[in-house]
C-alpha positions in Angstrom: 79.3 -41.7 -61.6 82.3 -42.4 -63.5 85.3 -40.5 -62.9 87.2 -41.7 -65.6 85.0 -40.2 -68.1 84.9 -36.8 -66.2 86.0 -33.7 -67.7 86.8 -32.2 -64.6 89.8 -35.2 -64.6 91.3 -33.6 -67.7 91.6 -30.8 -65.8 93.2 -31.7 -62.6 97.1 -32.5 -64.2 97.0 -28.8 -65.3 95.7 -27.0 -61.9 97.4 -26.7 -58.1 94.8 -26.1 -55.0 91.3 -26.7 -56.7 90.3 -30.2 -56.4 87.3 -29.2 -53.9 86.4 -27.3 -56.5 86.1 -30.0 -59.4 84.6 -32.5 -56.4 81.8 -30.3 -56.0 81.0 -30.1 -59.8 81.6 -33.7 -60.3 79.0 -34.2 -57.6 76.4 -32.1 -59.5 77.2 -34.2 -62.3 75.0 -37.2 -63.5 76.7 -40.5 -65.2 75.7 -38.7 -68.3 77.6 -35.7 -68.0 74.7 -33.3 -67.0 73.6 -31.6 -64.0 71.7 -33.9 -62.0 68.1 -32.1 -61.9 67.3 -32.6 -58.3 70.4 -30.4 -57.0 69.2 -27.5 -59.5 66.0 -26.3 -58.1 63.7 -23.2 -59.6 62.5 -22.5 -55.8 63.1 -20.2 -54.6 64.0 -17.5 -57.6 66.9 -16.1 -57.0 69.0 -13.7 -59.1 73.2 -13.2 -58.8 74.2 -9.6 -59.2 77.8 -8.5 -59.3 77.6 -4.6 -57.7 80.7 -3.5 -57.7 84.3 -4.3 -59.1 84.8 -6.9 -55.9 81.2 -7.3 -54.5 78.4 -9.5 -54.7 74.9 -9.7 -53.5 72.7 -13.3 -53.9 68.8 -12.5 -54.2 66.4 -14.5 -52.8 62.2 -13.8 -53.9 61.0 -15.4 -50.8 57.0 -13.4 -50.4 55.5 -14.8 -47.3 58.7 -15.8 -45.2 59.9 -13.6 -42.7 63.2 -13.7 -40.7 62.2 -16.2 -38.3 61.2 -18.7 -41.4 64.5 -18.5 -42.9 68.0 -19.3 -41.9 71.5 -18.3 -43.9 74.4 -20.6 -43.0 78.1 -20.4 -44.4 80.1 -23.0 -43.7 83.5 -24.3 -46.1 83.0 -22.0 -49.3 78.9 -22.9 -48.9 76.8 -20.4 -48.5 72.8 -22.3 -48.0 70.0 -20.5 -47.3 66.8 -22.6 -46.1 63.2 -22.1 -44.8 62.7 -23.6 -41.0 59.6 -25.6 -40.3 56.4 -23.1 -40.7 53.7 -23.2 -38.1 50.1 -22.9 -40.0 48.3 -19.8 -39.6 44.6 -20.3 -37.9 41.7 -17.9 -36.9 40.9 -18.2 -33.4 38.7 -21.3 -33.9 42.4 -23.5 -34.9 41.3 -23.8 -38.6 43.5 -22.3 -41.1 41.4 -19.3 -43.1 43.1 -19.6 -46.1 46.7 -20.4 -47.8 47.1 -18.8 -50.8 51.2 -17.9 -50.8 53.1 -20.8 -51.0 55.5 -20.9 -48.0 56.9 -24.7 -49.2 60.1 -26.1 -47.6 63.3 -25.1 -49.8 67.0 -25.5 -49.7 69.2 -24.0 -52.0 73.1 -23.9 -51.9 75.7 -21.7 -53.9 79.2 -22.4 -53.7 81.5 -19.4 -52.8 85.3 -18.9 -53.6 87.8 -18.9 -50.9 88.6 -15.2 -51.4 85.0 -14.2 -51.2 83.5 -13.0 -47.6 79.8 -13.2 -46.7 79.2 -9.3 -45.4 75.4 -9.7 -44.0 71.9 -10.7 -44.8 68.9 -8.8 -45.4 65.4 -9.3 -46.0 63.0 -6.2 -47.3 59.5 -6.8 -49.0 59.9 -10.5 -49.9 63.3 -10.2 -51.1 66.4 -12.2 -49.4 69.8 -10.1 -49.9 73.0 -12.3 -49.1 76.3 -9.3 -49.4 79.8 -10.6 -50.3 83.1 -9.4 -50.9 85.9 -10.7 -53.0 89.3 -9.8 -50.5 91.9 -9.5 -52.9 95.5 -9.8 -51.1 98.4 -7.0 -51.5 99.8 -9.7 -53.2 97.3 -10.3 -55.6 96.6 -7.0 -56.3 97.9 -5.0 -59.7 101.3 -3.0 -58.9 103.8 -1.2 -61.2 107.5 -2.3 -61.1 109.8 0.0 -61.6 112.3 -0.8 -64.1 115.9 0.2 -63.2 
């Protein structure tokens, strides 16, 4: 990859605190300036929905997994939810019946802001529900000044 070509440089002179920031999006980056297709995966489906005026929930269609398939990790502003090694279903004679649900290996990765908090997990019929919470500061937040 070359940095010197990198947007994300033009941006650094005029920014204080977010270089992990522009170091994970330059490593998404090809040489050519576009996403690199192997880090941008359709598997699983997954939807982002904002559900209130500071929280967050990440959706996961994952039919067939259950909790023990799956495991949700957040570590340094990345939240990565992945399937765990499956052990094939058989009848009682060891030979599998039938596989008709795809339960393939998958890894997928979102990047969370520092001011964000991961709440919980939840999985109901198929569907993976990853809670967050932007934490504004009392700093941060709106106030009136009174004008003397």
């Amino acid at each position: 990859m070359n940095k010197h070509l990198s947007i994300f440089n033009n941006l650094r002179p005029l920014t204080v605190g977010f270089d992990d920031m522009f170091d994970h999006f330059e490593h998404m980056m090809g040489d050519d300036g576009f996403f690199v297709r192997n880090t941008i995966s359709n598997f699983p489906p997954y939807n982002i929905v904002k559900t209130g005026e500071n929280t967050y929930d990440v959706e996961l269609a994952l039919a067939g997994f259950n909790k023990k398939d799956i495991e949700v990790e957040y570590k340094e502003n990345l939240l990565t939810v992945k399937s765990k090694k499956q052990e094939e279903t058989k009848d009682e004679d060891g030979n599998i019946i039938h596989r008709g649900i795809s339960k393939r290996m998958f890894s997928k990765s979102f990047t969370i802001a520092n001011d964000v908090e991961v709440k919980g997990a939840e999985l109901k019929d198929g569907l993976l529900k990853v809670s967050m919470e932007r934490i504004i500061p009392e700093h941060k937040k709106a106030k009136q000044i009174d004008i003397k």
